[in-house]
Structure formats: C-alpha cells, structure tokens
C-alpha positions as CSV (number, residue, x, y, z in Angstrom):
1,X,-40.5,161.4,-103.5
2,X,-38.3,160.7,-100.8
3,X,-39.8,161.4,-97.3
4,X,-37.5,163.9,-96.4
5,X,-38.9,165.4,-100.0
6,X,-42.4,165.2,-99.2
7,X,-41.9,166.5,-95.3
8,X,-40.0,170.0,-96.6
9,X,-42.7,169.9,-99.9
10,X,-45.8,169.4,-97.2
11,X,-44.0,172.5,-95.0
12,X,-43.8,174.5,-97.9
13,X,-47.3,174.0,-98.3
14,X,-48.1,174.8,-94.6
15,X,-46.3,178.2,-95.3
16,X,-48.4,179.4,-97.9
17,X,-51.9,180.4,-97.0
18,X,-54.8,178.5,-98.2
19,X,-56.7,181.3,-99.2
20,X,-56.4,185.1,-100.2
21,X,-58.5,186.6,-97.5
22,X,-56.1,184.4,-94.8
23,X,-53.9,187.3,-94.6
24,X,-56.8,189.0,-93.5
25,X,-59.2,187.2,-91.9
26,X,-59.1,189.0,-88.8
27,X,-60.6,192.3,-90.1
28,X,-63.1,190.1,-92.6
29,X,-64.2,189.1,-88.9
30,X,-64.7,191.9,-87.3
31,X,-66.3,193.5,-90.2
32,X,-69.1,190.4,-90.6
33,X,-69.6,191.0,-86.5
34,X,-69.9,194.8,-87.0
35,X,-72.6,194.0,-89.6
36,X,-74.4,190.9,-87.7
37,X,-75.0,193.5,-85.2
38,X,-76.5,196.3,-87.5
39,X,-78.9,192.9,-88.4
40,X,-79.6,192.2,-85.0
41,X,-80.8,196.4,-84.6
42,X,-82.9,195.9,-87.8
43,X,-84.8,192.9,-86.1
44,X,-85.0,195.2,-83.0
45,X,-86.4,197.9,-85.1
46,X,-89.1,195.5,-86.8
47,X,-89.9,193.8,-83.0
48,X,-90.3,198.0,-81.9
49,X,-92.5,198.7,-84.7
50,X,-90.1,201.5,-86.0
51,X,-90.6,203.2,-88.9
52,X,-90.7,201.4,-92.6
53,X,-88.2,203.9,-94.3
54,X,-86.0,204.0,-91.2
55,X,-85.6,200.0,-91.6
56,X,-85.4,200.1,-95.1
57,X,-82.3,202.6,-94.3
58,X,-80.5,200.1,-91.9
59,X,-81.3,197.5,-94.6
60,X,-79.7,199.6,-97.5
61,X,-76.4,199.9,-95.0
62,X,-75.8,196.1,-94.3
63,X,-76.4,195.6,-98.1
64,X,-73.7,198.0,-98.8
65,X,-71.8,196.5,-95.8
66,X,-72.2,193.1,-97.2
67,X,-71.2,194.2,-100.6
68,X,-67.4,195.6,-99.3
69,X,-67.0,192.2,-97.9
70,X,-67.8,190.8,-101.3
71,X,-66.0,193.1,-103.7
72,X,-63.2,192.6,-101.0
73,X,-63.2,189.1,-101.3
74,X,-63.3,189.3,-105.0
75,X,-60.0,191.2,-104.9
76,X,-58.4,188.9,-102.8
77,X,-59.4,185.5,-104.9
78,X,-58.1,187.5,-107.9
79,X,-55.2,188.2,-106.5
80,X,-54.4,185.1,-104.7
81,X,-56.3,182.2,-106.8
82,X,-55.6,183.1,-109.6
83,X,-52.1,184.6,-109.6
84,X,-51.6,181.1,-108.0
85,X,-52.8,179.2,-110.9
86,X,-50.8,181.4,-113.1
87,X,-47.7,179.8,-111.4
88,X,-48.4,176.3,-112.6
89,X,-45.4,175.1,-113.8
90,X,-47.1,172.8,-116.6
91,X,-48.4,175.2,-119.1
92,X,-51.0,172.9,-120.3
93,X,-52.3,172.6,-116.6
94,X,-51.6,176.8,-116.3
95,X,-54.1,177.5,-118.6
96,X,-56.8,175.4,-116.9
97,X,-55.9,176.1,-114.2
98,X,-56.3,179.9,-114.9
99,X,-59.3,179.2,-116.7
100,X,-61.2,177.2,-114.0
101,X,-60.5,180.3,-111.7
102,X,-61.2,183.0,-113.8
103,X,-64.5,181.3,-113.6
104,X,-65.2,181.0,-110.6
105,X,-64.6,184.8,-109.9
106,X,-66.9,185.8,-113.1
107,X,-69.4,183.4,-111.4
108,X,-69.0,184.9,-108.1
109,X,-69.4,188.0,-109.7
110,X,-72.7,187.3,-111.6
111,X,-73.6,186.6,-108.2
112,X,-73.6,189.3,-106.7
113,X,-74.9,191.5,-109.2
114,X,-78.5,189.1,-109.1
C-alpha cells in the first residue's frame, strides 16, 4: 500500500467509531454519574443507620439502573460489533469473525444474568 493508500485507509478508520456506545457515550456518562450518586446516598443511608428495607430499596434501583446500562450496551455491541464483522469482505474471516462476536455478547449476556 502506497502511503497516500494507507493515509486515506487510516482516515477512514479515524471516521468510524471504535465502538457502538461512541455515538453515545455522553448519555452512558451521565447515566453511570446519576447512579454513582444514588450509591453514594445508599452509603449515606448505611453511615445514618437508616432503615434495612429502605436501603435494600435504593439497592434494588441502582441494580435496575445498572442493568439499562447493560442491556443498553448489549444493543449497541450487537448492533455495531457484530454488524461490523458481518461486513468482512473475506467470507472465511466473516464467519469468524461473526462467530467470535456473537460470543462475546452471549458471554456478556450470561453475565449478567449470574
């Protein structure tokens, strides 16, 4: 490849984002902020000797909090990752390629439902 070849190939590159969630990343953030402060409140709560139930409440809403991030996230590697690897040109490397991601997001998956 010719420099000029690899300069307009590496651009290319630069255009696409890295990962799904880029497109997003800004409300990903503020979302993990929103719930790092609900965790900070439940360690306030446990420091002020609040109530059990009332705790295990707060807890129960960053776990759901936590788990739109993740489902979220899931959508986003499906659609991104592994769309992506569905556009390798090379069938041979396609199907691995689609394979090896698929994977991941099963695993991901399994994860999360531990």
């Amino acid at each position: 490849m010719s420099g000029i070849e690899e300069a307009v190939s590496g651009h290319a590159a630069d255009l696409q984002p890295p990962h799904g969630y880029t497109g997003n990343k800004e409300a990903y953030l503020r979302r993990l902020k929103r719930i790092e402060g609900q965790v900070r409140g439940i360690a306030r709560m446990v420091d002020e000797d609040k109530y059990c139930i009332d705790i295990l409440t707060q807890v129960a809403a960053v776990t759901k909090a936590l788990h739109a991030v993740s489902l979220g996230l899931v959508e986003e590697h499906i659609g991104h990752c592994v769309v992506g690897a569905a556009s390798e040109p090379d069938p041979a490397a396609r199907a691995d390629a689609i394979d090896a991601k698929v994977k991941e997001a099963a695993d991901a998956i399994g994860r999360l439902l531990r």
